[in-house]
Structures are given as structure tokens and as C-alpha cells.
C-alpha positions as semicolon CSV with decimal commas, in nm:
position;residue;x (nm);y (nm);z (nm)
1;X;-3,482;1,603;2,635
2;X;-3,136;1,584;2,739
3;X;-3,013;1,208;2,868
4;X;-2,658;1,207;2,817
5;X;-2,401;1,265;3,039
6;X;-2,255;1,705;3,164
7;X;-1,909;1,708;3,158
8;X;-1,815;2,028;3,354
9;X;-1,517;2,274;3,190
10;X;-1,360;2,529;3,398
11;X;-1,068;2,677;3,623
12;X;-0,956;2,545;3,973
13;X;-1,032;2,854;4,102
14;X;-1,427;2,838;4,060
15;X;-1,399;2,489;4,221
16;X;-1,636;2,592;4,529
17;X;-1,954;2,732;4,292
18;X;-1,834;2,398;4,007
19;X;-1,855;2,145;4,301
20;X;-2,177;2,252;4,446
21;X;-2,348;2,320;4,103
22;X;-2,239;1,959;4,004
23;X;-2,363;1,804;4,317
24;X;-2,685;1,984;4,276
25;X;-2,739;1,832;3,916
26;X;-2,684;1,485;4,048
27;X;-2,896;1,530;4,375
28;X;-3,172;1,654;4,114
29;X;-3,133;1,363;3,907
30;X;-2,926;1,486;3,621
31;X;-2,603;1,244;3,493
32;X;-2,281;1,455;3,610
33;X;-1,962;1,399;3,532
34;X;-1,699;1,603;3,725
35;X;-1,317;1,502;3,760
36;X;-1,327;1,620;4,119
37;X;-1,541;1,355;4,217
38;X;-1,564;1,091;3,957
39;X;-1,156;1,025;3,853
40;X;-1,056;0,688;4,070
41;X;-0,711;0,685;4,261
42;X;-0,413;0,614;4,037
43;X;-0,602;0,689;3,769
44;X;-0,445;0,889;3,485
45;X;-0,599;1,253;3,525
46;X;-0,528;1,310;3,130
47;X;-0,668;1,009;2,988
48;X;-0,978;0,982;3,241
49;X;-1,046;1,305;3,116
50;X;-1,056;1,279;2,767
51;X;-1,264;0,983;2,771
52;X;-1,553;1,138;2,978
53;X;-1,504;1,447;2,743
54;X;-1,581;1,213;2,444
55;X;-1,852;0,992;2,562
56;X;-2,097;1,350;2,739
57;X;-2,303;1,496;2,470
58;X;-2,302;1,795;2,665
59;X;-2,042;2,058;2,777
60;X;-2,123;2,277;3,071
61;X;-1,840;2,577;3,022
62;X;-1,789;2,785;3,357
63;X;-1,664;3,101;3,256
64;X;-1,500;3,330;3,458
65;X;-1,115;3,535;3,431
66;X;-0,921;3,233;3,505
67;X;-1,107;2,982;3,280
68;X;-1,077;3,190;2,942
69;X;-0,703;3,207;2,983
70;X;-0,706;2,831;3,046
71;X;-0,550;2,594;2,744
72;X;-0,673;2,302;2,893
73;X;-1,028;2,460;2,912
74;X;-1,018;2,592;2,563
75;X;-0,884;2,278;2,397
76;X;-1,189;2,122;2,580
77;X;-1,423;2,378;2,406
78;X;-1,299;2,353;2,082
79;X;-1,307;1,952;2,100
80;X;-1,664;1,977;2,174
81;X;-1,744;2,244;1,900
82;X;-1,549;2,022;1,647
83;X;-1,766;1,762;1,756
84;X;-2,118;1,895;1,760
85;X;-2,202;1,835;2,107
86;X;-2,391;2,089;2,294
87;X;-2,235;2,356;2,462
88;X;-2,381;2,550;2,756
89;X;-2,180;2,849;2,904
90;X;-2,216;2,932;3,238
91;X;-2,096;3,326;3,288
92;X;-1,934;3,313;3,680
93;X;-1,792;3,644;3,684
94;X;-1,733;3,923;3,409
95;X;-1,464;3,807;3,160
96;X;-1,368;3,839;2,798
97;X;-1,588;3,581;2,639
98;X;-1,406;3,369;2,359
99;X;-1,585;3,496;2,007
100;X;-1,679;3,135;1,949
101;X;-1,913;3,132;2,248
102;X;-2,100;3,464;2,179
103;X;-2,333;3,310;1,976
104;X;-2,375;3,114;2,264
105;X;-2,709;3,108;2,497
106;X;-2,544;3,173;2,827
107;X;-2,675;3,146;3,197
108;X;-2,536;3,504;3,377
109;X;-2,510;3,366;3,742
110;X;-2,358;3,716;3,812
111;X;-2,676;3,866;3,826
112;X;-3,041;3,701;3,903
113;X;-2,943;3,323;4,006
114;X;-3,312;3,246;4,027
115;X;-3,298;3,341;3,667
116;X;-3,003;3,264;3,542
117;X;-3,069;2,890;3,702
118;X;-3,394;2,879;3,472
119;X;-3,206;2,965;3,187
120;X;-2,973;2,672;3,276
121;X;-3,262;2,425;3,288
122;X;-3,353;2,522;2,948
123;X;-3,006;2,555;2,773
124;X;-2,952;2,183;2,956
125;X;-3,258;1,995;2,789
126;X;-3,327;1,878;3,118
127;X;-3,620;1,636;3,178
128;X;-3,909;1,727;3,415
129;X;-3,860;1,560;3,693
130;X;-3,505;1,704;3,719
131;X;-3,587;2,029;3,645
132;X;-3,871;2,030;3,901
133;X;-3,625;1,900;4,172
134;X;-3,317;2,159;4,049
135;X;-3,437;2,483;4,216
136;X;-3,469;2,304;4,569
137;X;-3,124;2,127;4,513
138;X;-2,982;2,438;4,393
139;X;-3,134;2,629;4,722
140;X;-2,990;2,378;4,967
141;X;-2,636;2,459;4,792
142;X;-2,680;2,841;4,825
143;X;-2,691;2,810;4,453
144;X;-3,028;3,091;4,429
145;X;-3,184;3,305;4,644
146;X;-3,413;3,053;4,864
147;X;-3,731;3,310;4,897
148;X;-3,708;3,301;4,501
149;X;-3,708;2,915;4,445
150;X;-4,025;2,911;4,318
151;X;-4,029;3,097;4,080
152;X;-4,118;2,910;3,703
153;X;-3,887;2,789;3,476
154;X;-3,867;2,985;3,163
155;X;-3,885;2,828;2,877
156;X;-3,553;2,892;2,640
157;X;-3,475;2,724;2,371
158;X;-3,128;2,733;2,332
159;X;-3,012;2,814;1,949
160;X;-2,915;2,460;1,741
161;X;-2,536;2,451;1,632
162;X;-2,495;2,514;1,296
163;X;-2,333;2,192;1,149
164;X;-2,139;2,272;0,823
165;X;-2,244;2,017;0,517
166;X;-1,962;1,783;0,418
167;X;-1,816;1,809;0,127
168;X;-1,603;1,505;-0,033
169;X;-1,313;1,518;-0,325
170;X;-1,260;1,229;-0,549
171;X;-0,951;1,183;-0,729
172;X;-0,904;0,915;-1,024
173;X;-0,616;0,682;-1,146
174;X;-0,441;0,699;-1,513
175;X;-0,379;0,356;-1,634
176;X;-0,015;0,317;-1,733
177;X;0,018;0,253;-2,131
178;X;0,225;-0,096;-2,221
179;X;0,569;-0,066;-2,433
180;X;0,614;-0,387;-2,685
181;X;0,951;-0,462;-2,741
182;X;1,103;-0,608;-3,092
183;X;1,380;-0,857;-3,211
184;X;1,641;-0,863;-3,506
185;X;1,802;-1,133;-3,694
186;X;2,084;-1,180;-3,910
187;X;2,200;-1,341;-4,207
188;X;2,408;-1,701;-4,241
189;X;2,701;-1,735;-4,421
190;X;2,787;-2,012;-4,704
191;X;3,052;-2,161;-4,811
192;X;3,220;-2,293;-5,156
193;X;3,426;-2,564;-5,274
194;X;3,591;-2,612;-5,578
195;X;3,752;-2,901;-5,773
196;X;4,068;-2,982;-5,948
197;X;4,124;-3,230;-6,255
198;X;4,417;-3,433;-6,363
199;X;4,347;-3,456;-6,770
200;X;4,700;-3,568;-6,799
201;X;4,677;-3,887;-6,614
202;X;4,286;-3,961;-6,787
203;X;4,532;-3,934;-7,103
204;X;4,766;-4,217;-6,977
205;X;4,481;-4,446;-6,852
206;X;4,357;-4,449;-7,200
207;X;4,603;-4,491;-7,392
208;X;4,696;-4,788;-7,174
209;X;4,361;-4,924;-7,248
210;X;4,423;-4,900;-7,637
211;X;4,767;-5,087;-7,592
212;X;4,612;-5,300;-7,389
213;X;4,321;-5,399;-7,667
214;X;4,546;-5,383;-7,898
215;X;4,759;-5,636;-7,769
216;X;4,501;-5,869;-7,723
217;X;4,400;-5,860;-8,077
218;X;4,661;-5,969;-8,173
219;X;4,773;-6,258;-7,981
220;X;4,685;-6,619;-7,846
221;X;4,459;-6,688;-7,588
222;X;4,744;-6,849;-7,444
223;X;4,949;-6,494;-7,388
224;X;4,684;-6,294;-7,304
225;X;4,667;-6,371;-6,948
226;X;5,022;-6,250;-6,954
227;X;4,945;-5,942;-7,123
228;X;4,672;-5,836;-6,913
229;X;4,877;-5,894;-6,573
230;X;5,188;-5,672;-6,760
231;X;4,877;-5,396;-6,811
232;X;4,744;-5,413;-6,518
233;X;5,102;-5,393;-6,323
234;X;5,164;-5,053;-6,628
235;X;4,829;-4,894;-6,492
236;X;4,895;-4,953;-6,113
237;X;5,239;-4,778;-6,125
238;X;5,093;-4,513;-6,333
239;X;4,829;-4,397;-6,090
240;X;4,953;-4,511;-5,776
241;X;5,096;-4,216;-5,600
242;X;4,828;-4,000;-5,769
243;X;4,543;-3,844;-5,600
244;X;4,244;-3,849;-5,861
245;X;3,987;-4,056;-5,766
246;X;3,882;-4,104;-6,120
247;X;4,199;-4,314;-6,229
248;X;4,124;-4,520;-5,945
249;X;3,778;-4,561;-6,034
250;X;3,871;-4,648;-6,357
251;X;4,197;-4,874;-6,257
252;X;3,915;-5,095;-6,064
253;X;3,666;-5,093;-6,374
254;X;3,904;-5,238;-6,618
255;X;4,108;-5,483;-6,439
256;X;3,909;-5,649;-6,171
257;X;3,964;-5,910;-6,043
258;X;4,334;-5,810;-5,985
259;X;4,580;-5,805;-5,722
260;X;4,590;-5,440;-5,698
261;X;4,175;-5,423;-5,606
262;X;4,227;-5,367;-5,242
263;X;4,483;-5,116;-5,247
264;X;4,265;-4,949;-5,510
265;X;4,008;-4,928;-5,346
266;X;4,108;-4,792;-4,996
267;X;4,293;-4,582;-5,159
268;X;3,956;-4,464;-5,385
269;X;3,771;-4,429;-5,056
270;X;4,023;-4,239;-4,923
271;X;3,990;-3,928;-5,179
272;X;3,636;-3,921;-5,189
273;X;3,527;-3,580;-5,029
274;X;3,334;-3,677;-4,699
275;X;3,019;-3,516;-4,616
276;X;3,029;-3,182;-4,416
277;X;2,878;-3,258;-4,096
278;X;2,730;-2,942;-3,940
279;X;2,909;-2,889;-3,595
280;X;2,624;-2,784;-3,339
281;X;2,694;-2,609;-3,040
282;X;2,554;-2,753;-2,763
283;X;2,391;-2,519;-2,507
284;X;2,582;-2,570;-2,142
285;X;2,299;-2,677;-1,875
286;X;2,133;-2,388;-1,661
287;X;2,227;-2,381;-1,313
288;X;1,991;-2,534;-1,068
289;X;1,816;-2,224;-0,891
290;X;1,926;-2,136;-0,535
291;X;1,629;-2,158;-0,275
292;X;1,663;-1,720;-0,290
293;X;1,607;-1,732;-0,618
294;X;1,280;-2,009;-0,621
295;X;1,152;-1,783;-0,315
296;X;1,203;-1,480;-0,511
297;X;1,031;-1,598;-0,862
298;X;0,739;-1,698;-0,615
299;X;0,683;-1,439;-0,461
300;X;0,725;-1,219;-0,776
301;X;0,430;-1,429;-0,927
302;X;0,208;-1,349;-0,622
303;X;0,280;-0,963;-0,681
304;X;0,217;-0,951;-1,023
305;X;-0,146;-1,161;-1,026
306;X;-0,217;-0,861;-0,722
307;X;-0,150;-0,615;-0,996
308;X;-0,317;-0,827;-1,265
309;X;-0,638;-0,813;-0,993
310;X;-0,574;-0,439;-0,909
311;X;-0,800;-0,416;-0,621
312;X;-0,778;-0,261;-0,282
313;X;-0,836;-0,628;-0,060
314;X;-0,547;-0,747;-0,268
315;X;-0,325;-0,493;-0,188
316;X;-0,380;-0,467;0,172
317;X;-0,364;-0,842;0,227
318;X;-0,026;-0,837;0,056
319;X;0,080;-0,540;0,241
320;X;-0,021;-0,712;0,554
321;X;0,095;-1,062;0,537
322;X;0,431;-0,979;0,300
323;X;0,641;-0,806;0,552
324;X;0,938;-0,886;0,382
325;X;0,853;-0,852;0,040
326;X;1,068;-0,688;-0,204
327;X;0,715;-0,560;-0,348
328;X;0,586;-0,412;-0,050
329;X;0,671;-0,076;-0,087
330;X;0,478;-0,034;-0,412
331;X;0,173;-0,204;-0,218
332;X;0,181;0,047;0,016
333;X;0,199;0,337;-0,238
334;X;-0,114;0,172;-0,389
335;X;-0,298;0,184;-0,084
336;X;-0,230;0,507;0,001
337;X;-0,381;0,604;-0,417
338;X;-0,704;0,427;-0,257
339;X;-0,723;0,714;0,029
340;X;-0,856;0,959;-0,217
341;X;-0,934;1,243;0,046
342;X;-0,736;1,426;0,291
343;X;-0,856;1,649;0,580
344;X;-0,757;1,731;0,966
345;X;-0,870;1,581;1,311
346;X;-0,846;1,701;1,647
347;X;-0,644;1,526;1,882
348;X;-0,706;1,642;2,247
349;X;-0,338;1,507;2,386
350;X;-0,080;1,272;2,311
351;X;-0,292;1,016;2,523
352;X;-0,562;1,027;2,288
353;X;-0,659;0,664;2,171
354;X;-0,852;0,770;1,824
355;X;-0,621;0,610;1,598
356;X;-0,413;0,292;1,651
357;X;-0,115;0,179;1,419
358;X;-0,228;-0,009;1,152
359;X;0,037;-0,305;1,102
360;X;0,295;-0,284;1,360
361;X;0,301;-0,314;1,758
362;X;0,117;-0,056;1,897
363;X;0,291;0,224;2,079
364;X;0,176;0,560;2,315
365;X;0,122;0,897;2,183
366;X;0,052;1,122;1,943
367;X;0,019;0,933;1,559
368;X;0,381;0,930;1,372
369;X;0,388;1,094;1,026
370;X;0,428;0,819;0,714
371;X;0,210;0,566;0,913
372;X;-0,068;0,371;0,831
373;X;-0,329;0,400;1,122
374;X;-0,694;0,234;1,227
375;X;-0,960;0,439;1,348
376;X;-1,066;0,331;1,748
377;X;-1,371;0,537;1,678
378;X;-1,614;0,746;1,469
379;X;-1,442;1,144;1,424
380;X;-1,510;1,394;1,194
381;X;-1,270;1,490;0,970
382;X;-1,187;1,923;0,882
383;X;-1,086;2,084;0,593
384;X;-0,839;2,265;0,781
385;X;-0,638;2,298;1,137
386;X;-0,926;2,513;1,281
387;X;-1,239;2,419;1,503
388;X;-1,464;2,636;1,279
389;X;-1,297;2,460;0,951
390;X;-1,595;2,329;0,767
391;X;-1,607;1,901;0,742
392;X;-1,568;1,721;0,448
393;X;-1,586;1,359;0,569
394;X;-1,595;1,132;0,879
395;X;-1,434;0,798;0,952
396;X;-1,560;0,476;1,106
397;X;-1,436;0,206;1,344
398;X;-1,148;0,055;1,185
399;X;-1,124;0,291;0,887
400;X;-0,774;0,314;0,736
401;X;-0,587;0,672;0,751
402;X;-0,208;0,809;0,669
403;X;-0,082;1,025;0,857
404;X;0,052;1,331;0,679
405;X;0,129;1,561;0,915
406;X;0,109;1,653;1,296
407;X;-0,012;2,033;1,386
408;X;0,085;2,138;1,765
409;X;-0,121;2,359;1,936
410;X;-0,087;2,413;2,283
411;X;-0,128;2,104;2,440
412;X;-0,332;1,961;2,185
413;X;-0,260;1,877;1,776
414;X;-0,413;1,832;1,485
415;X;-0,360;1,553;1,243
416;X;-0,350;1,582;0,861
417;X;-0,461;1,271;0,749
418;X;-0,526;1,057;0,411
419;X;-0,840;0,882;0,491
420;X;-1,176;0,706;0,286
421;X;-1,492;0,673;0,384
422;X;-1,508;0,284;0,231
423;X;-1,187;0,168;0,329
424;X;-1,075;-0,019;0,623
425;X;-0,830;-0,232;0,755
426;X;-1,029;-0,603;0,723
């Protein structure tokens, strides 16, 4: 049995048989929605509209001349097709009916009313008690013949929409493959030294040193102190301005204690080769970071232990809370990887409230291309731009989509979107 709500599609110009069909429904019991009598003052006609159209399970389609060459009325049609809600036609007047409502159960009010007005009942779903009470509300409107009205209702079965299977596409990711890098060295130098010898002064030292012994062989102990200052004094002027170490060395060896020790010996210490001491560059201190640069290595470190985690919550609660990250963009692009299907959804008018912008201020209209967007509400999603297109997915309250593309047509559009079937926005 039916229960939901009958939104009523048609022309301005059938308003007199719409208004007293609708009033009859009500009177009878039936839940009725009609924009001539249930849009408030200073409400907006567009908006009021589509939301009644998306909350009835049922579309009641008056069809006469005026109403097939409607936009509006089509666009409600095909919104209600696309959405598997049942569609009864109503046939006013003879017309050119659309080839996606031929297949259609109608009720022919141009002929038998009593008739056609079972048909209706039937088509509708209608419970008893509002079917029983139809044909005298319908009678009091001048709906049916009134010597007819009794006449049983037939029992019709309207056909059951054929609802396409969904089909679903997954894609997959290719792990990136990691490049090691490798380091050189070269070789030290070394150096040599070389070293020069004075044989001619070793020659003089000794044969001082045999004159010298000699001497004191052969005199008293009385002279010899004499003797060895007069050597001593030969050796010293012999070597002095020299610069071999090893006269000096030996100067010190054979007459100490003299008076020439000190001078000796600085001037010993003074050709003895010093130790090369290895010079070592010292590295000049790093700059202290500036407070950019500390923000920036943090924020780097958050990005990379995202991509170390690789998972979709990471990436959308960077790409949410990072606004001004260098890194953002290449969260985003991950996030959009994660929407692994694509398909279209219909979009009665740019004051349709199915999808809301994702992470910026929210604005009016029809969805922007390259935007991130939440789903307000459950819609199925086509596998093309066409009512008839078969589905191939659905998404949930707050699902997250990409918009790809915006379709007009007429005064409605459809919306190429990126979307998943697990993925939302929290």
C-alpha cells in the first residue's frame, strides 16, 4: 500500500482538473502535495519545490499538450525516474506521450472517468479506506460521472520499474620504487723533506779534538786548564756562525762545563726541525634557524610520517586542518586517488542542496568544478548524463565527491563526479 506523499507534475493550464483532483485525494484521505496550495508566502517557489519533489515517493504526471512541452515538467519526470520513485501518468487530453512514459500504466481521463479513476486507485497503491472514499470525493468535484460512482474498483497492478543493477570499478595504486644515492672520496697528498750535511765542518771538529788530546798528553796538569780554554775558544769560532746542529751537539759534548754552553745550546735548539703540526680547519658555526625555517622543518616532519602512514584519515585530516601547508596540494591529489569511481548525478536546479562544499564556506548554486564536496543526502550515482543511464553506485550522508564536470540541460545539470562508497568527510 502506498503511504508516502503525491507530488502532482503538470502545466498551468490543467490547473482547474489538477486542483480539484488534488483536493479530492486529500478529502479521501490520501497525503497530497500540490504547490498551489501547500508553498507558504515568501517562500522560494524553486526550492519548496524540489524538496517536496525529493521527499514524495510518488509522482502523479498530468499529461496533456502543454505539459509535454514543459522543461520544468520533464526535468521533474526524469528526476523521479532517476530516482526510482513511482510514476503514475494521468492522460488529460490527447498529446505526444514522452517514450519514457509508454511503458507506463496510464489513467485515460479522456475517455471513461469512472474507469479511468479506478485505474488511478490501482496505479496509486492506495489504501482501502481511501480508495473506498475516492469515487464519492471525486463525484462531488465533477471528477466522474455521479450515476457511475459505484461502480468497483478494478484491480491493476501497475508494472514495477525496472531498476538497473549497479555496477562498481576499482582502480589500484603503483607503489613508487626508491633511488639510493652514492658518495666518492679522494686521495691525500704527502709530503717530503730532505736533509743536508756539512762533512767539512765534522772534519774540523775532529781534528780539533786530536790537537786537543794531543796537547794534553803532553803537558802539565798545571797548563792544561789553559789548553782546554784555548780549544774550547778554537771550536766555538769554528762552528759559531754555522748551521749544523751536529757541531753544536758535539761542541757541548766535549767541552762542558764552558762559557760557550748557553749560546750553544740555544743556538742547538734553534736548528732542530720542529714538529709539523697539522693545521685543522675549523668548521664556521651554522646559523641559528629563522622561526620560517623551524615552522617549515615541522611541518615537513608531519607530512612525511602522513606518507610514512599512507592512509586515507591521514590525508584528509592534513588536508583539513593544514590550510596553509606547502604539502597540501599533494594531500589533496591523494585524496582524490582514494575516489576510485566516477559517475553522474542529477541536479534538479542551481538551488539544489545535494552536495555542500567540503572545506570552505559554503556558497549558493550549482557545485564548482575542482571542488571537494559532502553529500546532504543519499543519490544515486549514473554511468552517464542520461535518466535511463544504468547506476553504478550511490552515495551516503556525508560521503566525499569531486566535482569533475557540470552538464547543462535546460534548467537542470548533471554533475560528473569522483565519488566512493566508503569514504567520507569525518
Amino acid at each position: 500500500m502506498n503511504t508516502g506523499t503525491i507530488f502532482f507534475s503538470y502545466s498551468r493550464q490543467d490547473s482547474d482538473f489538477v486542483i480539484h483532483l488534488a483536493q479530492s485525494l486529500r478529502e479521501a484521505g490520501a497525503k497530497v502535495w500540490l504547490d498551489q496550495l501547500d508553498i507558504q508566502p515568501g517562500s522560494r517557489w524553486d526550492k519548496s519545490i524540489e524538496q517536496a519533489l525529493f521527499k514524495s515517493n510518488t509522482l502523479l504526471i498530468i499529461l496533456s499538450k502543454a505539459s509535454v512541452e514543459s522543461p520544468n515538467v520533464m526535468d521533474e519526470v526524469s528526476f523521479a525516474l532517476e530516482e526510482n520513485k513511482r510514476v503514475v501518468p494521468i492522460l488529460l487530453e490527447d498529446c505526444d506521450i514522452p517514450f519514457r512514459l509508454r511503458r507506463l500504466q496510464f489513467a485515460d481521463f479522456t475517455g471513461n472517468r469512472n474507469r479511468a479513476l479506478n485505474t488511478l486507485i490501482a496505479s496509486l497503491g492506495l489504501e482501502d479506506q481511501v480508495a473506498s472514499k475516492l469515487s464519492d470525493t471525486a463525484a462531488d468535484h465533477n471528477l466522474i460521472d455521479k450515476a457511475e460512482k459505484e461502480s468497483k474498483v478494478e484491480n491493476i497492478t501497475p508494472p514495477k520499474p525496472v531498476i538497473p543493477p549497479p555496477t562498481d570499478t576499482k582502480k589500484y595504486q603503483i607503489p613508487a620504487a626508491s633511488v639510493q644515492s652514492t658518495a666518492t672520496s679522494s686521495p691525500n697528498s704527502e709530503k717530503k723533506s730532505s736533509k743536508k750535511l756539512f762533512y767539512m765542518a765534522a772534519a774540523v771538529v775532529a781534528v780539533g779534538i786530536a790537537i786537543w788530546s794531543l796537547i794534553q798528553l803532553q803537558t802539565q796538569p798545571e797548563e792544561e786548564q789553559q789548553i782546554a780554554e784555548t780549544a774550547d775558544e778554537t771550536d766555538w769560532k769554528l762552528i759559531q756562525n754555522t748551521d749544523d746542529a751536529q757541531l753544536f751537539e758535539a761542541h757541548i759534548a766535549n767541552f762542558k762545563p764552558c762559557e760557550h754552553l748557553a749560546l750553544a745550546q740555544t743556538k742547538l735548539d734553534s736548528l732542530k726541525p720542529t714538529p709539523d703540526v697539522a693545521l685543522v680547519d675549523e668548521p664556521e658555526p651554522e646559523p641559528e634557524p629563522t622561526p620560517e625555517e623551524l615552522a617549515r622543518a615541522e611541518e615537513q616532519k608531519k607530512w612525511e610520517a602522513v606518507k610514512l602512514l599512507n592512509q586515507y584519515a591521514n590525508y584528509l585530516n592534513f588536508y583539513k586542518t593544514h590550510t596553509e601547508s606547502e604539502f597540501r596540494e599533494e594531500a589533496r591529489t591523494k585524496l582524490i586517488e582514494y575516489l576510485d569511481q566516477t559517475g553522474y548525478v542529477y541536479y534538479g536546479s542551481k538551488f539544489s542542496n545535494y552536495f555542500d562544499l567540503a572545506f570552505e564556506p559554503q556558497g549558493d548554486g550549482v557545485p564548482v568544478v575542482d571542488k571537494f564536496y559532502v553529500a546532504t543526502q543519499a543519490r544515486t550515482i549514473r554511468g552517464g548524463s542520461e535518466s535511463n543511464s544504468p547506476a553504478v553506485g550511490s552515495t551516503k550522508s556525508k560521503s566525499l565527491v569531486f566535482v569533475e564536470e557540470v552538464i547543462e540541460s535546460g534548467s537542470s545539470y548533471w554533475i560528473k563526479i569522483k565519488f566512493s562508497e566508503d569514504r567520507f568527510v569525518n
